[in-house]
C-alpha positions as CSV (number, residue, x, y, z in Angstrom):
1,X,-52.4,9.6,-45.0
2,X,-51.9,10.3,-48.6
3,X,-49.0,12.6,-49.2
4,X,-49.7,15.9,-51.2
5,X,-48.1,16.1,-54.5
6,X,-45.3,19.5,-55.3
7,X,-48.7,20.5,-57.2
8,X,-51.3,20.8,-55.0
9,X,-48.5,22.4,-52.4
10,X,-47.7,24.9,-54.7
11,X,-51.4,25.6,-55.1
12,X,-52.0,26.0,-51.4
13,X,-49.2,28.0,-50.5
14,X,-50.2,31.3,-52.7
15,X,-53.9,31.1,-51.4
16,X,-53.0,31.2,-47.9
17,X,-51.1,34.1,-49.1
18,X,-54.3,36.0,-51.1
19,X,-55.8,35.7,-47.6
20,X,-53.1,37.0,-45.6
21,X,-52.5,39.9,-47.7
22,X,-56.3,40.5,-47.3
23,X,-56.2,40.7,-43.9
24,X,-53.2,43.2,-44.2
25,X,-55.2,45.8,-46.3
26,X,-58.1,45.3,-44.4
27,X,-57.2,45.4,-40.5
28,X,-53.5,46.5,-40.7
29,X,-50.2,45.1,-39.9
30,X,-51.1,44.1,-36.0
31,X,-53.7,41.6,-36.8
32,X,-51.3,39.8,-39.5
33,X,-48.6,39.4,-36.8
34,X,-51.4,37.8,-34.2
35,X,-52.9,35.8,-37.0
36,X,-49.3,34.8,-38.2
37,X,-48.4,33.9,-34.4
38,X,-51.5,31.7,-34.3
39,X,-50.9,29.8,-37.2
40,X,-47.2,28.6,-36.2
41,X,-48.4,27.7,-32.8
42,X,-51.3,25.5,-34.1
43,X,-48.0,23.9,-36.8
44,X,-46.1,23.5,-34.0
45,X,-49.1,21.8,-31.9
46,X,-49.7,19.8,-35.0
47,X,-46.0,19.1,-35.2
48,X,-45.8,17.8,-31.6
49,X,-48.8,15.7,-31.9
50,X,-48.0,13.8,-35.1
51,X,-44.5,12.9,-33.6
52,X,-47.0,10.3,-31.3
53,X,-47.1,9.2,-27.3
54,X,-43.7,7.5,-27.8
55,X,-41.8,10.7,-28.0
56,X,-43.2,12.5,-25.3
57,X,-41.2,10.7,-22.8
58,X,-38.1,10.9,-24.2
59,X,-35.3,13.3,-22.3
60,X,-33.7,16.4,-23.7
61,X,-30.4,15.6,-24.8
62,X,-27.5,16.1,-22.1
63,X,-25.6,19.1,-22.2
64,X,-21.8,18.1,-22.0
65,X,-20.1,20.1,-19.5
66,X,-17.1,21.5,-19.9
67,X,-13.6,20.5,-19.3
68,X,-12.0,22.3,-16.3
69,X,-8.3,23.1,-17.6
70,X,-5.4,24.0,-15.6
71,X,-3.6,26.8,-18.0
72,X,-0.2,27.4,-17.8
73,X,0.7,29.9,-15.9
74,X,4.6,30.8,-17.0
75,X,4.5,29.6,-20.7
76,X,7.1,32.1,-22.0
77,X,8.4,33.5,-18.4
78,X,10.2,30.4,-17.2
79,X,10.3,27.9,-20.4
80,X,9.4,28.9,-23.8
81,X,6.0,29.4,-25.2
82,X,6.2,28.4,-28.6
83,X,5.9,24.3,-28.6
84,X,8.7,23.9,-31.3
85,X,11.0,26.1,-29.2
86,X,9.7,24.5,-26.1
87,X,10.5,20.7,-27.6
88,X,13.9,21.8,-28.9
89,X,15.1,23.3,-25.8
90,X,13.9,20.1,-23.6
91,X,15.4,17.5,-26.0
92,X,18.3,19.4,-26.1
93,X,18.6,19.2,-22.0
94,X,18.1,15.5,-22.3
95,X,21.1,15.3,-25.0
96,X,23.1,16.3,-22.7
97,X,22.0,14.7,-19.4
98,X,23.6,11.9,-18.8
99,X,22.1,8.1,-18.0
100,X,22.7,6.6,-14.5
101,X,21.4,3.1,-15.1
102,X,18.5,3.6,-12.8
103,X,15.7,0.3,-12.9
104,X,13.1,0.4,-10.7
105,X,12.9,4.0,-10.4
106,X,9.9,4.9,-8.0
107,X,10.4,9.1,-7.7
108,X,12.2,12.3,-8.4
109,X,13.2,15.1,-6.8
110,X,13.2,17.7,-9.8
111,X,13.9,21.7,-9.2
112,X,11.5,24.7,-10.7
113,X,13.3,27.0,-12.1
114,X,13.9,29.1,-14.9
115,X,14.7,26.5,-17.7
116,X,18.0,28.5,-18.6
117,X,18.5,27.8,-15.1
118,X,17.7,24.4,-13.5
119,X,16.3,23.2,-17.2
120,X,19.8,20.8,-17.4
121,X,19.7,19.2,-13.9
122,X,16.1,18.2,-14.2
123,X,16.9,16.4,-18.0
124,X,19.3,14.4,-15.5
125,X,16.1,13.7,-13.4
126,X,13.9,12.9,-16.4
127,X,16.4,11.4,-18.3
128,X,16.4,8.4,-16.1
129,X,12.4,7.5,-16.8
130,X,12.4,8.1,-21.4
131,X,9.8,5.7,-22.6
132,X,9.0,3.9,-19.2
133,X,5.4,2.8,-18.3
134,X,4.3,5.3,-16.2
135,X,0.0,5.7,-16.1
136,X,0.0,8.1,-13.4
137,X,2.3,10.9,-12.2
138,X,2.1,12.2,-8.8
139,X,3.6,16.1,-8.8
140,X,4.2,17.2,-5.4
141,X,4.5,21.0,-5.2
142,X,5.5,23.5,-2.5
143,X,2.9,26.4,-2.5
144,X,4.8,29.8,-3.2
145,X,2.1,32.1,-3.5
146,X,-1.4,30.7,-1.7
147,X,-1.8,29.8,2.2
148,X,-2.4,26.2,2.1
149,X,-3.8,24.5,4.9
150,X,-3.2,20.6,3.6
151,X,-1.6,19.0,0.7
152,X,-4.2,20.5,-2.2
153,X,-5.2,18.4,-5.0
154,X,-6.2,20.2,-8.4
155,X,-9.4,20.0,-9.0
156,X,-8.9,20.5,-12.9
157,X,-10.1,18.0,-15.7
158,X,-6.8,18.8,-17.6
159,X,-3.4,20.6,-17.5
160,X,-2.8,22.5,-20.4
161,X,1.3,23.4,-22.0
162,X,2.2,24.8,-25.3
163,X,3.4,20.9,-26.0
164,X,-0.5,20.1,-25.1
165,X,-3.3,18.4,-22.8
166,X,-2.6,16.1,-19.8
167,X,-5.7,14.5,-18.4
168,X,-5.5,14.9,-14.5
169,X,-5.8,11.3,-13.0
170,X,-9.3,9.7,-11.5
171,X,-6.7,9.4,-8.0
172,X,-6.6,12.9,-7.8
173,X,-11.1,12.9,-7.1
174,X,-10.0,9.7,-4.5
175,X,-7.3,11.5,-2.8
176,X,-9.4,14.4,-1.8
177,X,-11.6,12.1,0.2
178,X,-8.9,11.3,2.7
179,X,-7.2,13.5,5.1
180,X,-4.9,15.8,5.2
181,X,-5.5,15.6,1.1
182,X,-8.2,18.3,0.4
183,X,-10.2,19.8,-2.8
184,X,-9.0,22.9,-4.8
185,X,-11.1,25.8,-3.4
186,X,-10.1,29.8,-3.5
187,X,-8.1,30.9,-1.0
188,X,-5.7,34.0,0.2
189,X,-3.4,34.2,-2.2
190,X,-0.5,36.6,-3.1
191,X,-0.6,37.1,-7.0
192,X,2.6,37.1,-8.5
193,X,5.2,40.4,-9.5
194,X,4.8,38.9,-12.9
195,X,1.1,38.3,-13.7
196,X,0.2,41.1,-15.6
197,X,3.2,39.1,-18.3
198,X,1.5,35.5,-17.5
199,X,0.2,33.2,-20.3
200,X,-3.0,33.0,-18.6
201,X,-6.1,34.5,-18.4
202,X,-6.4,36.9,-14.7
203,X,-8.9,35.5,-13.1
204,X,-11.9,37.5,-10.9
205,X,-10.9,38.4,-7.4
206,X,-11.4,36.4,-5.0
207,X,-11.3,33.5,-7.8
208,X,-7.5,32.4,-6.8
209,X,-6.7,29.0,-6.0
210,X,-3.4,27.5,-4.9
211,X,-2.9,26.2,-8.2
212,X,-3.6,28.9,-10.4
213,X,-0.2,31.0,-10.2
214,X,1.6,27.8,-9.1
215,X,4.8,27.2,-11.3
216,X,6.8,24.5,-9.3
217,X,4.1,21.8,-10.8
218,X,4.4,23.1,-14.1
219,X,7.6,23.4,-15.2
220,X,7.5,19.5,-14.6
221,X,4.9,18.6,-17.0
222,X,6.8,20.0,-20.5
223,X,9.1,17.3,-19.7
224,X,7.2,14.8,-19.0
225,X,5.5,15.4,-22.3
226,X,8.6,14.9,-23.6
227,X,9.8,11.4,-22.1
228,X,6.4,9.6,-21.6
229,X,3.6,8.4,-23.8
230,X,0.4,8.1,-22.2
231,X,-0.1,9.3,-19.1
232,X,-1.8,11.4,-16.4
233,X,-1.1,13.7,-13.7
234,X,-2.1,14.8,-9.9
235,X,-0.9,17.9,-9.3
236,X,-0.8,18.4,-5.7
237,X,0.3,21.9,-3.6
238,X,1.4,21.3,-0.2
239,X,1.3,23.5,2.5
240,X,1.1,23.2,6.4
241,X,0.6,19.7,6.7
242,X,2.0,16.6,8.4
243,X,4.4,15.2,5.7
244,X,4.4,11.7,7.2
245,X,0.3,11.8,7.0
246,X,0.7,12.6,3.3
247,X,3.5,9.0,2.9
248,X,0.6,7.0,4.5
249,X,-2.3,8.1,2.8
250,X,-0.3,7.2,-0.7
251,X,1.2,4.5,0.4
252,X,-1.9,2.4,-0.3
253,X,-2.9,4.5,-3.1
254,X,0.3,4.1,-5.6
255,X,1.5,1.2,-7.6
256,X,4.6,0.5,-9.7
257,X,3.2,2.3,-13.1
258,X,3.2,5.3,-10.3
259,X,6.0,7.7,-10.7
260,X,6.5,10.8,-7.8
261,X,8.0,14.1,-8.3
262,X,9.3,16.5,-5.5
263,X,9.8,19.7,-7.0
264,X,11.9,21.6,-5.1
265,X,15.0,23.9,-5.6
266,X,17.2,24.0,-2.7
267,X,19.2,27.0,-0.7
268,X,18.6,30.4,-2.0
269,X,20.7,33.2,-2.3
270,X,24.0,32.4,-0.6
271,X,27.1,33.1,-1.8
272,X,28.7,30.2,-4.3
273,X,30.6,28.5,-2.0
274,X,28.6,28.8,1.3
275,X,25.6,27.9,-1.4
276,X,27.7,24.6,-2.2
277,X,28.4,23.4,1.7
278,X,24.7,24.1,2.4
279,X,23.3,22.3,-0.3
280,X,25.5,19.4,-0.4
281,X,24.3,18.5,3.1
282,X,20.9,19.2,2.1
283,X,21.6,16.4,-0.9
284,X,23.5,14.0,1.7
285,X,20.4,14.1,4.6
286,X,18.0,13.3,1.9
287,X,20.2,10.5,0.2
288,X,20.4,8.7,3.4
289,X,16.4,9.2,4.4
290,X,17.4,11.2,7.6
291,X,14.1,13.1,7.7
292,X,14.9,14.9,10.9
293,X,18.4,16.1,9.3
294,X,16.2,17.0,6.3
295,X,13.8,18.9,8.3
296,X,17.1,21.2,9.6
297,X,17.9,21.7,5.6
298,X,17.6,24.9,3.1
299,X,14.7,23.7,0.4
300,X,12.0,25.2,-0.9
301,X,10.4,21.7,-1.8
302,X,11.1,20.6,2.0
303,X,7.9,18.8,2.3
304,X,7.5,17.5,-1.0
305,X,10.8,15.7,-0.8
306,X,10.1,14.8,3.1
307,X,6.7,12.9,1.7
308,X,9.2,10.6,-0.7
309,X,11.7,10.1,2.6
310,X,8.8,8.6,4.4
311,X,7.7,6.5,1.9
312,X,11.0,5.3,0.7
313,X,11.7,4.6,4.5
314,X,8.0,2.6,4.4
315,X,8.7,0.5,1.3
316,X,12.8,0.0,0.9
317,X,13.8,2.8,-1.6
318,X,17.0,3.8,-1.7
319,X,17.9,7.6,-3.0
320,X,21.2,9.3,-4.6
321,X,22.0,12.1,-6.4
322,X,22.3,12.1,-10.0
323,X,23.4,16.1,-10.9
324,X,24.1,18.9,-9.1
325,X,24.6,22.8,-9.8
326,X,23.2,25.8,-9.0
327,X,22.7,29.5,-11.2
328,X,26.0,30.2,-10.5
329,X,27.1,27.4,-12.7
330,X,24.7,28.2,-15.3
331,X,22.7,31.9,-16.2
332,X,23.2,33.8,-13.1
333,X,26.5,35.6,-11.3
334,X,28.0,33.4,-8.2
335,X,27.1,36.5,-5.7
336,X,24.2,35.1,-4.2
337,X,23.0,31.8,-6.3
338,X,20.0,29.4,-6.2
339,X,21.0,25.4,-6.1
340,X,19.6,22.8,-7.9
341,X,19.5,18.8,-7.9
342,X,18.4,15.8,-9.0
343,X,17.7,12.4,-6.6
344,X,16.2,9.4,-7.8
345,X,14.2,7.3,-5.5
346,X,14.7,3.5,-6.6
347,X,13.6,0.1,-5.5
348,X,15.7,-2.5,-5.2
349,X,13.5,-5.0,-4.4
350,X,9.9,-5.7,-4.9
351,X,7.5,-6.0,-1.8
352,X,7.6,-9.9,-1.1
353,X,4.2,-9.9,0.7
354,X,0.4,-8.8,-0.8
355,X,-1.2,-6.9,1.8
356,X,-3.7,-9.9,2.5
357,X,-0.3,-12.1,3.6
358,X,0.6,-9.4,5.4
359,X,-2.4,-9.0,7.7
360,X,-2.4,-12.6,7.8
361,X,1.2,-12.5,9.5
362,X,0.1,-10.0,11.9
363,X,-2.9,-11.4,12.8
364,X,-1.2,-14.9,13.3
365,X,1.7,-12.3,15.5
366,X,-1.3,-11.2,17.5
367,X,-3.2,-14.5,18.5
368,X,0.1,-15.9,19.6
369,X,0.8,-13.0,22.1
370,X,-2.6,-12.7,23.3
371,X,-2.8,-16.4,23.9
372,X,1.0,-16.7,25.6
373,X,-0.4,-14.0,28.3
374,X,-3.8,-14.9,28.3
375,X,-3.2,-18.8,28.6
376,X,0.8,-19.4,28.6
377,X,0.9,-21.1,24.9
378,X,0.5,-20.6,21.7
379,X,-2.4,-21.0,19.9
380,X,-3.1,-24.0,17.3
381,X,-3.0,-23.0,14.1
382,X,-2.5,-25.4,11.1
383,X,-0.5,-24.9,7.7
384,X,-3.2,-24.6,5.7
385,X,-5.0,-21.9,7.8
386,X,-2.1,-19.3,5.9
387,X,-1.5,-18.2,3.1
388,X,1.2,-20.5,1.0
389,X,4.0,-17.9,0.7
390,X,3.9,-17.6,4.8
391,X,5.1,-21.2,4.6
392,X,8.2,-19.9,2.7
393,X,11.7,-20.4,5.1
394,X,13.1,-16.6,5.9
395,X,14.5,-14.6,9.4
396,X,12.0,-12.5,10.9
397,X,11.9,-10.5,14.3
398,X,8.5,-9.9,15.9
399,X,8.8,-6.3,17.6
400,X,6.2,-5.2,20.4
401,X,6.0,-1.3,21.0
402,X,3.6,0.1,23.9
403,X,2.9,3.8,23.6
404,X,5.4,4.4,21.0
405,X,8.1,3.0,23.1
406,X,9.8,-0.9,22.7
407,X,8.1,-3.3,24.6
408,X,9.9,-6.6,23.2
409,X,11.5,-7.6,20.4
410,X,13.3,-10.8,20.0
411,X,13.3,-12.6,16.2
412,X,15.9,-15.0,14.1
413,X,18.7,-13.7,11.6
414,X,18.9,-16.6,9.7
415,X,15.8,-18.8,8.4
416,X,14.7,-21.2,10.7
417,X,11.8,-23.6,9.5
418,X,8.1,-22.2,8.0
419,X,7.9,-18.2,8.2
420,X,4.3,-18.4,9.7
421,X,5.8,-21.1,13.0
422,X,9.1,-18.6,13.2
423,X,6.4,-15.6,13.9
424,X,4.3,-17.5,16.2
425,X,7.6,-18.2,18.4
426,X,9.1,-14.6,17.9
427,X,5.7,-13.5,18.8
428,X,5.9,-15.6,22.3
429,X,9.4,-14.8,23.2
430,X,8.7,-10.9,22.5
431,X,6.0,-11.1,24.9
432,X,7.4,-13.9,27.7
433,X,11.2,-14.2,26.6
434,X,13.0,-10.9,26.0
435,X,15.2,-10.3,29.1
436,X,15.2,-6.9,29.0
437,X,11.6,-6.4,29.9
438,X,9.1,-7.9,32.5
439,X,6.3,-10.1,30.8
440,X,3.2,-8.2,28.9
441,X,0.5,-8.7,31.0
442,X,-3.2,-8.7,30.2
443,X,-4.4,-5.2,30.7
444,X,-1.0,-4.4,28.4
445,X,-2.5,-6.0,25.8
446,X,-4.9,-3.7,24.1
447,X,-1.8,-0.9,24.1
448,X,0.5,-3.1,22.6
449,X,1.2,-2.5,18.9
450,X,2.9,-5.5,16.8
451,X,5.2,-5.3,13.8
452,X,6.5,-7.7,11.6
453,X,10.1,-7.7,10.1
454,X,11.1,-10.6,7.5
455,X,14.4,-10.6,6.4
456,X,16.5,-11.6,3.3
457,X,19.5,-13.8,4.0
458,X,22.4,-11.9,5.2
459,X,25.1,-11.3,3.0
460,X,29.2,-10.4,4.2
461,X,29.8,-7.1,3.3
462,X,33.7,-6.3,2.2
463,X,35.7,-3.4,3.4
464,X,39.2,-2.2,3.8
465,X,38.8,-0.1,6.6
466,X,36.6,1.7,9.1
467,X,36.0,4.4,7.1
468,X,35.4,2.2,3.7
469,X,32.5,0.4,5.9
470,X,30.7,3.1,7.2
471,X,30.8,4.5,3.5
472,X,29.4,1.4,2.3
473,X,26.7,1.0,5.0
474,X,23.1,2.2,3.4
475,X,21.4,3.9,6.2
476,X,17.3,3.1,6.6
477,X,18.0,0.5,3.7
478,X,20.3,-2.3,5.6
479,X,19.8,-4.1,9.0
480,X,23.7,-5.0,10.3
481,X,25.1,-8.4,11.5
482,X,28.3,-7.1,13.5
483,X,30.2,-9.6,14.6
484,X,33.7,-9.4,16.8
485,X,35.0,-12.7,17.6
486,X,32.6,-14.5,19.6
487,X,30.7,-11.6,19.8
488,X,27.3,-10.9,17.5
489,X,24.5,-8.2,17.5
490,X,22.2,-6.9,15.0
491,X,20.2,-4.0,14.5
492,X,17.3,-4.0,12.2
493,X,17.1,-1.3,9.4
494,X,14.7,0.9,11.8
495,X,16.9,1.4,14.5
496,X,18.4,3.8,11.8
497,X,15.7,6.3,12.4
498,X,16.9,6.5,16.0
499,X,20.9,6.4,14.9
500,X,21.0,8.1,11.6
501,X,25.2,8.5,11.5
502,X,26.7,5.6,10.3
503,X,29.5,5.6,13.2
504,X,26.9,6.0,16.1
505,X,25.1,3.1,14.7
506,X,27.9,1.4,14.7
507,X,29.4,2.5,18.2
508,X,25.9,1.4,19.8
509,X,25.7,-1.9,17.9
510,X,29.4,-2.5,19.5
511,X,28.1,-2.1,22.6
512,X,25.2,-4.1,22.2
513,X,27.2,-7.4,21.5
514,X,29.0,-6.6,24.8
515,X,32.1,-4.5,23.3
516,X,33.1,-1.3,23.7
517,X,32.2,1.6,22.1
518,X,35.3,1.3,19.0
519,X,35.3,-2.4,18.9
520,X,34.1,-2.2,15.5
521,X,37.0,-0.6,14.2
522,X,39.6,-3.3,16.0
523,X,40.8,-5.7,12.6
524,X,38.9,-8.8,12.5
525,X,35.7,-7.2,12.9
526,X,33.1,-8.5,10.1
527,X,30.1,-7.0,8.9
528,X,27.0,-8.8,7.3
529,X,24.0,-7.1,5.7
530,X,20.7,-8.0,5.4
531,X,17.2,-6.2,4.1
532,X,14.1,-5.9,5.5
533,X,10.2,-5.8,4.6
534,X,8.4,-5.2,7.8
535,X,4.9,-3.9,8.7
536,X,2.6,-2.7,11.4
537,X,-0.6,-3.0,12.9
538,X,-1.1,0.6,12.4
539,X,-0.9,0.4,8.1
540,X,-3.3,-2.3,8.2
């Protein structure tokens, strides 16, 4: 069609007008509006139509929804709210914090006060991870205000501090679909004494979720700001749950550019000494991943830091205590203080099997038994039916439980040949061999749970005296040659969860090597340490 010229337009437009104006005089102001409303519809049919068929199946553009942000809740109540006083006084924590060599740093236990309070002690947490590789952050939270049923995972886009945004990490939406991780709903809270000063908005009633007053989660992501790059977080708020559930859930779910935090302060208003005793026991329990001594403890965080014992009990972390004080020592009188620390969770050595060796191991550990009682041998299996690093020469023990109690367990210290052949005849002498028990028999077999242990090479462990060993022994990290003359026994790093005390572990490993009781202390006894990667059916 042949376009119309700026002429012939102009020429148009004022006649269409004459009419209209006509109309106006003659039949009044109503009929122009109709006449006016019929015109545009027929431009906008005309419109429509001229744009041709092609268009008419194309979709509306997608509306963008909106990012869900966490706001802070005590910006400017417990840590500045201006970001350039909010920097300042964080860099000037980590000034003064000092560095504890830490490596392979895996958590933190971090407290949630005031900064003017606890700010210091957690720079000595933070301190330890500046510029590390960290992708995800993992904040594990005690609830102080909401009844939580579960460990409650934000169901935020983004977490929001006067330093800036924090995406919250895709694991957060995976967590949620495994139990006892659920969704951020509302539920009964107890607002705050100090809401009506909080730097964010008051939500409608009934609106309340465990995370929206929440502070022990945010105080922790300021300074995180400040000594990562990129990053994200998963705020999570636990409540009544099963701590050891939580451990297993992210066990699978966490890798090593995965950092934890247990935010927890620890006893509350005692008196500066008694506040001191209390706390230092607290700090000791945790330190030697005694999670029933830890249970007995004053801690606010209590399951938080309980979740990190599990899983540093599962995977060979070892914990210890990098600052200490409470707000006696820093803003507050000594009448009736709160305490404050800082742990670091570290590994010492990376896991030596993928999860596919490891089932490979087990599975291998579970043919052999079930063919010993079944047929009295072991099965045939050839080298190349495992994987290559199951051919590697270590110690491992091959430990049978029935209903949660021992059912067998019988395994070699020292490397004896192909790991995969050494658990095949563990696995038999478990099930036929150990004198301690009668042999499994068939209908035993479907109650019977199998864990592997492999073992690093034992190493002699120097001390000058009793009390120098059982300083030097790391409890749930080292399994423990003890040898008195011609006398030997070991005990594998789990028995610790049984014989938490150093001298008790001892005492019984004495008597398990056919000595008495204090043997251990007589000169001439020797000690040799060893670690431990072991595994279940169960995690599987």
């Amino acid at each position: 069609m042949k376009s119309q010229s700026s002429t012939e337009r102009q020429n148009i437009i004022p006649h269409r007008r004459t009419d209209l104006e006509r109309v106006i005089a003659n039949r009044g102001l109503f009929e122009f509006a109709t006449i006016t409303l019929v015109i545009g519809l027929l431009e906008i049919a005309s419109a429509v139509a001229a744009r041709g068929a092609d268009d008419a199946d194309t979709p509306p553009p997608a509306k963008e929804e909106a990012k869900r942000t966490r706001e802070p809740a005590v910006a400017g109540l417990f840590y500045p709210k201006q970001p350039e006083a909010l920097g300042r006084a964080i860099d000037g924590y980590l000034a003064e914090a000092k560095e504890h060599g830490c490596r392979a740093v895996r958590a933190l236990v971090a407290p949630h006060a005031g900064y003017q309070y606890s700010g210091l002690t957690a720079a000595h947490a933070y301190k330890q991870i500046v510029g590390r590789g960290f992708k995800t952050v993992v904040i594990l939270a005690p609830s102080h205000y909401a009844l939580v049923q579960g460990a409650c995972v934000s169901g935020a886009d983004e977490f929001r501090t006067p330093l800036g945004r924090v995406p919250i990490a895709p694991l957060a939406r995976e967590l949620v679909k495994h139990r006892p991780f659920v969704a951020e709903a509302p539920s009964r809270v107890q607002r705050p004494a100090w809401r009506g000063q909080s730097s964010r908005p008051m939500l409608a009633p009934g609106e309340d979720t465990a995370h929206t007053w929440e502070h022990s989660d945010e105080v922790q992501v300021p300074f995180l700001q400040r000594v990562l790059k990129e990053f994200a977080v998963v705020p999570i708020i636990l409540g009544d749950v099963d701590t050891e559930e939580v451990a297993r859930v992210l066990a699978d779910k966490i890798d090593d550019q995965t950092l934890l935090v247990a935010s927890s302060d620890l006893s509350h208003y005692h008196p500066y000494d008694r506040a001191k005793e209390l706390d230092g026991k607290c700090v000791e329990t945790i330190c030697r991943l005694d999670i029933a001594g830890a249970a007995e403890q004053e801690a606010c965080g209590k399951a938080p830091i309980m979740v990190l014992m599990h899983l540093a009990r599962q995977k060979g972390w070892t914990a210890r205590m990098l600052d200490y004080r409470n707000s006696g020592d820093t803003a507050g009188d000594k009448s009736g203080v709160v305490g404050y620390a800082a742990i670091v969770f570290e590994s010492q050595t990376a896991a030596r099997f993928s999860k596919t060796e490891r089932k490979a191991l087990l599975e291998l550990a579970r043919r052999s038994v079930v063919e010993v009682v079944n047929n009295g041998r072991l099965p045939d299996v050839k080298a190349d039916e495992m994987p290559a690093r199951c051919a590697e020469e270590k110690g491992c023990f091959v430990t049978l439980t029935k209903n949660g109690e021992l059912r067998g367990c019988i395994g070699n210290i020292l490397p004896s040949g192909p790991l995969w052949k050494a658990i095949m005849e563990n696995a038999r002498s478990a099930a036929a061999r150990d004198f301690r028990f009668n042999p499994v028999q068939k209908d035993e077999l479907a109650k019977i749970e199998i864990e592997v242990s492999v073992l690093t090479v034992p190493q002699p462990l120097a001390f000058e005296s009793p009390e120098d060993l059982v300083k030097k022994l790391r409890p749930h990290k080292d399994g423990v040659v003890l040898e008195m003359g011609m006398r030997r026994a070991t005990y594998l790093p789990q028995v610790w969860e049984q014989l938490p005390e150093p001298t008790k572990f001892l005492s019984s490993l004495a008597q398990k090597a056919g000595g008495a009781p204090d043997d251990w202390r007589r000169p001439g006894a020797k000690v040799m340490t060893y670690e431990v990667e072991a595994f279940k059916e169960a995690e599987m």
